[in-house]
LOSEMI-164671 format. One record per residue (C-alpha): residue number from 1; residue in one letter; z, y, x. Coordinates in Angstrom, 3 decimals. Each point is the difference from the previous one (the first is absolute). Last residue first. Layout:
N
[NUM,A,[Z,Y,X]]
...
***
This chain:
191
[191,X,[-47.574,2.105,-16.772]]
[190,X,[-3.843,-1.130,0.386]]
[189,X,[-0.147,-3.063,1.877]]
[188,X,[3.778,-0.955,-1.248]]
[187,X,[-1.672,-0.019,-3.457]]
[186,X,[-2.492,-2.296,0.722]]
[185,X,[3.012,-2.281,1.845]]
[184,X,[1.811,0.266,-3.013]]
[183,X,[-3.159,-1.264,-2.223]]
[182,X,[-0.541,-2.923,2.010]]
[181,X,[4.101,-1.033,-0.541]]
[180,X,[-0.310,0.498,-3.252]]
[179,X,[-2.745,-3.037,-0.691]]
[178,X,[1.825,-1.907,2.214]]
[177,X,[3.231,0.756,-2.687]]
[176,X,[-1.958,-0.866,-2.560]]
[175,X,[-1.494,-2.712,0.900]]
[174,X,[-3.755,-0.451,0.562]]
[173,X,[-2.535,2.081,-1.069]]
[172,X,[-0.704,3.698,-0.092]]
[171,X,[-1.763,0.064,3.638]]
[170,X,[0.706,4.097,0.601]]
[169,X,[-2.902,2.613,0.003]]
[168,X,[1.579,3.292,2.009]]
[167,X,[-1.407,3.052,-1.336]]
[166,X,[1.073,3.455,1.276]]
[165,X,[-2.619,1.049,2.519]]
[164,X,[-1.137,2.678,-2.400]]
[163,X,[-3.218,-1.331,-0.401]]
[162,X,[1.399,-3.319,-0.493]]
[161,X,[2.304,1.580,-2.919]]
[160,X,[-3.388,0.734,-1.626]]
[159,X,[-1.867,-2.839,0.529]]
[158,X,[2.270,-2.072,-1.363]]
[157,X,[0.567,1.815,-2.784]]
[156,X,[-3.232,-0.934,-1.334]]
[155,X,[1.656,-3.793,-0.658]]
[154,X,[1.503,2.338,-2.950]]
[153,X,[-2.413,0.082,-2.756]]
[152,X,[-3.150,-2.854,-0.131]]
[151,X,[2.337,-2.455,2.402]]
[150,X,[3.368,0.838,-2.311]]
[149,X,[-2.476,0.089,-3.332]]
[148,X,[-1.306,-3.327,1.124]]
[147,X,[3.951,-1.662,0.306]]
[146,X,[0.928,1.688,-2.938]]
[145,X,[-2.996,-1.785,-2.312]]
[144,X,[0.762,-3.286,1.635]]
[143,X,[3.762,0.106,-1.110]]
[142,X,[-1.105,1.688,-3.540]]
[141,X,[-1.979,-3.807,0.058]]
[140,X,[2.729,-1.803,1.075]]
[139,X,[2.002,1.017,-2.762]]
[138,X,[3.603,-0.368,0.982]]
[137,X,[0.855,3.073,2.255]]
[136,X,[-1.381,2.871,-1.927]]
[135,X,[2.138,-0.945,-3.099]]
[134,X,[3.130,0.770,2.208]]
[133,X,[3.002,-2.590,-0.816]]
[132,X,[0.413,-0.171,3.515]]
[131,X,[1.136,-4.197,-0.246]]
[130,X,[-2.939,-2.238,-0.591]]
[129,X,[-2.073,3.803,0.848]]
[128,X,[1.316,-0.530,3.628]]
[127,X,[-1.784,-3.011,0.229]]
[126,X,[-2.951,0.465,-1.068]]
[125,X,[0.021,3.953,2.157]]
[124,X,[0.500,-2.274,3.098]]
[123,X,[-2.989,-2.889,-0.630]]
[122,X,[-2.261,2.705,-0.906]]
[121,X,[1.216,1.801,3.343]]
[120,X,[-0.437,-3.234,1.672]]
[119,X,[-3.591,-0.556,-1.200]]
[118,X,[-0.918,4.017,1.120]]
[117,X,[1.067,-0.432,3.746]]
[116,X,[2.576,2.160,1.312]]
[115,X,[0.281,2.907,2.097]]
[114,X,[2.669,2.168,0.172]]
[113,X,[-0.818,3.867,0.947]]
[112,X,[2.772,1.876,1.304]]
[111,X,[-0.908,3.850,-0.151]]
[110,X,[1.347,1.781,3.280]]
[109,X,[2.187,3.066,0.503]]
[108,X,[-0.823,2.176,-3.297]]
[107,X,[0.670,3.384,0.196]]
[106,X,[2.452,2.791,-0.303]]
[105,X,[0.901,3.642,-0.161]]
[104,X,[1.023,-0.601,-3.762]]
[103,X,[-2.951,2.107,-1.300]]
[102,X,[-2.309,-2.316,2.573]]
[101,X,[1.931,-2.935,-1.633]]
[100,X,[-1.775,0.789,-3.457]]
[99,X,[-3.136,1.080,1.292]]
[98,X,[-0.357,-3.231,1.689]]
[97,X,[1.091,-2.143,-3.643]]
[96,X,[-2.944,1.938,-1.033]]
[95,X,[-2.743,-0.605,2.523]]
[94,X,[1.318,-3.878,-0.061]]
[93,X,[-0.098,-0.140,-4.365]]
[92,X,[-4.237,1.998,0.796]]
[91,X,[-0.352,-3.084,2.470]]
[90,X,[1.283,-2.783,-2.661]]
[89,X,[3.021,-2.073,-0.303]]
[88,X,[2.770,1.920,1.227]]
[87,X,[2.697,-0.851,-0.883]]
[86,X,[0.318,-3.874,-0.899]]
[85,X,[3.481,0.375,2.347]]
[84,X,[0.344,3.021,1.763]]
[83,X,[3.431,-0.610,2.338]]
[82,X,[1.770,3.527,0.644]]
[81,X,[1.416,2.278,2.532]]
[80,X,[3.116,0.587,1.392]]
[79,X,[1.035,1.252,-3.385]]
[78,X,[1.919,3.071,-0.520]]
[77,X,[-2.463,1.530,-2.793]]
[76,X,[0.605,-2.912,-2.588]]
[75,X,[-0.903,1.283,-3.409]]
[74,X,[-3.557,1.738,1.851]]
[73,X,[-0.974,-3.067,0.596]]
[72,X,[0.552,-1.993,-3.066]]
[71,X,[-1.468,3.012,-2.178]]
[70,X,[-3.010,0.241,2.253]]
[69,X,[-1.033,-3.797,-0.744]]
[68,X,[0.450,0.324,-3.567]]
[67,X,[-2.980,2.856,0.134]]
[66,X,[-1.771,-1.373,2.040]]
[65,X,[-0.079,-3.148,-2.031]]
[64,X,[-1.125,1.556,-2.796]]
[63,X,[-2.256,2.458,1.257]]
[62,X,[-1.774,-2.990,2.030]]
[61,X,[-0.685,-2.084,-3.163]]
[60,X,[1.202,-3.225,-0.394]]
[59,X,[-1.749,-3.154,1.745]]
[58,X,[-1.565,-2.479,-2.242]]
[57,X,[1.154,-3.796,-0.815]]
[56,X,[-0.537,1.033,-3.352]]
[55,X,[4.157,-0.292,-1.299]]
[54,X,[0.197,2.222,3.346]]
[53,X,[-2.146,2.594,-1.390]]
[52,X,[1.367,0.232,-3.601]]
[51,X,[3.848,-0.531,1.701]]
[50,X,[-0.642,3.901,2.122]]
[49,X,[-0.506,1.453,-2.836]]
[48,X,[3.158,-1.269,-1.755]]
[47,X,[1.580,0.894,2.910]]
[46,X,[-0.633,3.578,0.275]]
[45,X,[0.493,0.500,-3.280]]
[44,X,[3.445,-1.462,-0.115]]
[43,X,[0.691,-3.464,-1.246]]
[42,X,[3.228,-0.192,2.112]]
[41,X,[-0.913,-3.395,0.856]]
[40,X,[-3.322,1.229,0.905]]
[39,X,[0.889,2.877,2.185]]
[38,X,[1.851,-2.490,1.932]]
[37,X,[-2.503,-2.423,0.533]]
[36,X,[-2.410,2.868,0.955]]
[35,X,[2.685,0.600,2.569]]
[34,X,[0.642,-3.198,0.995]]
[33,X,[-3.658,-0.655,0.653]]
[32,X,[-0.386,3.293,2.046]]
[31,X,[2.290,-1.172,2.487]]
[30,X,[1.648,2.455,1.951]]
[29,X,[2.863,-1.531,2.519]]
[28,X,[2.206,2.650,1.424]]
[27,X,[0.400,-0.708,3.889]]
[26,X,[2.700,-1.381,2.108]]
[25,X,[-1.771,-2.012,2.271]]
[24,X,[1.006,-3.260,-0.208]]
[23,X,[0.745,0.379,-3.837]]
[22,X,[-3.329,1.721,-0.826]]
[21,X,[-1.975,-2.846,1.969]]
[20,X,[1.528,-2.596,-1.833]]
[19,X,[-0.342,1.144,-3.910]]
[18,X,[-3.403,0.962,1.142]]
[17,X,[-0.805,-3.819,1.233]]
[16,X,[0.611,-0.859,-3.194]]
[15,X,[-1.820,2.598,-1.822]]
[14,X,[-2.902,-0.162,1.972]]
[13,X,[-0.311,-3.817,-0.339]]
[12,X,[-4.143,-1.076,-0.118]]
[11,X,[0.427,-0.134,-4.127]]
[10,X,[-2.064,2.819,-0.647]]
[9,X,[-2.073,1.094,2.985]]
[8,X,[0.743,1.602,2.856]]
[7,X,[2.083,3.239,0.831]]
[6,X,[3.407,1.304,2.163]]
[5,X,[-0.224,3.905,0.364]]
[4,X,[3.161,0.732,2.243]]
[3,X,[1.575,3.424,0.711]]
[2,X,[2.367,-0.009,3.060]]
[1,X,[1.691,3.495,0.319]]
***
C-alpha cells in the first residue's frame, strides 16, 4: 500500500498535482478541503464549523477533521492506499493520522513537500479566487493570514516526517507537469 502525505502552503498546487499522482498510481485522493467543502454545502454541523474557521483564514479543529478524515478511510477499505491532501497540518494531526494507518496495518511512505515562494502563492490564491468562488481566496489579506498560520502550524511537520525518513521537499514551480514529474521520482525513492 502506497500512502502519500502531499503539503505546502495554500495556493503552492497540492490539489492539482493530487488529482495526478492518484491517477498514475491508483490511489484514493483525500483532500481535506473537499471534504469541509462538502460538509458545508450540505450545511451539516460538521461543516458549518468547519466554514467559521476557514471564513478566518484559521485552521479547523483537529477533532473535526479527524473525525471526517476517518469516515473517508474507513468507506474505502480496498484501496491501494491513499493521497493526504491538506491532512495533516500539525504534529498532534501527523500522530493521529499515524494511529489511524497503524489500525489499518499501514503507514505513510513519504510526505511530498512543494515548495514555493510566498509572492507566487499570493499571486496563485488571486487568481484562483477571480474564478473559485471561495471567500478565502480573494482577500489578500485572509491570503497573508493562511500563509503565516501554514509556517506558525504545519511547516512543523517537516520535522516530523524527516525524522521518519519520509519527507521529500519538491521545487513547486514551474509547469505542471515538471512539477509532477519531481514528485514521481520522490515517490519512486520510497515505493
Amino acid at each position: 500500500m502506497i500512502n502519500i502525505v502531499i503539503f505546502g502552503p495554500p495556493g503552492a498546487g497540492k490539489g492539482t498535482q493530487s488529482e495526478l499522482l492518484f491517477k498514475e498510481y491508483d490511489l484514493v485522493h483525500i483532500s481535506t478541503g473537499d471534504l469541509f467543502r462538502a460538509h458545508i454545502k450540505g450545511e451539516t454541523a460538521l461543516g458549518l464549523k468547519a466554514k467559521s474557521y476557514m471564513d478566518k483564514g484559521e485552521l479547523v479543529p483537529d477533532e473535526v477533521t479527524i473525525g471526517m478524515l476517518r469516515n473517508k478511510v474507513e468507506e474505502n477499505p480496498n484501496a491501494k492506499g491513499f493521497i493526504f491532501d491538506g491532512f495533516p497540518r500539525t504534529t498532534p494531526q501527523a500522530a493521529a493520522l499515524d494511529e489511524l494507518l497503524e489500525s489499518l496495518n499501514t503507514s505513510i511512505t513519504t510526505c511530498l513537500s512543494l515548495q514555493v515562494p510566498d509572492e507566487e502563492l499570493v499571486a496563485r490564491l488571486l487568481n484562483r479566487g477571480k474564478t473559485s468562488g471561495r471567500a478565502d481566496d480573494a482577500n489578500e489579506d485572509v491570503i497573508r493570514n493562511r500563509l503565516a498560520v501554514y509556517m506558525r502550524e504545519t511547516s512543523p511537520l517537516k520535522d516530523f516526517y524527516h525524522e521518519q525518513d519520509k519527507l521529500s521537499d519538491v521545487d513547486g514551480v514551474g509547469t505542471v507537469e515538471e512539477i509532477f514529474q519531481r514528485l514521481c521520482a520522490a515517490i519512486n525513492r520510497y515505493a
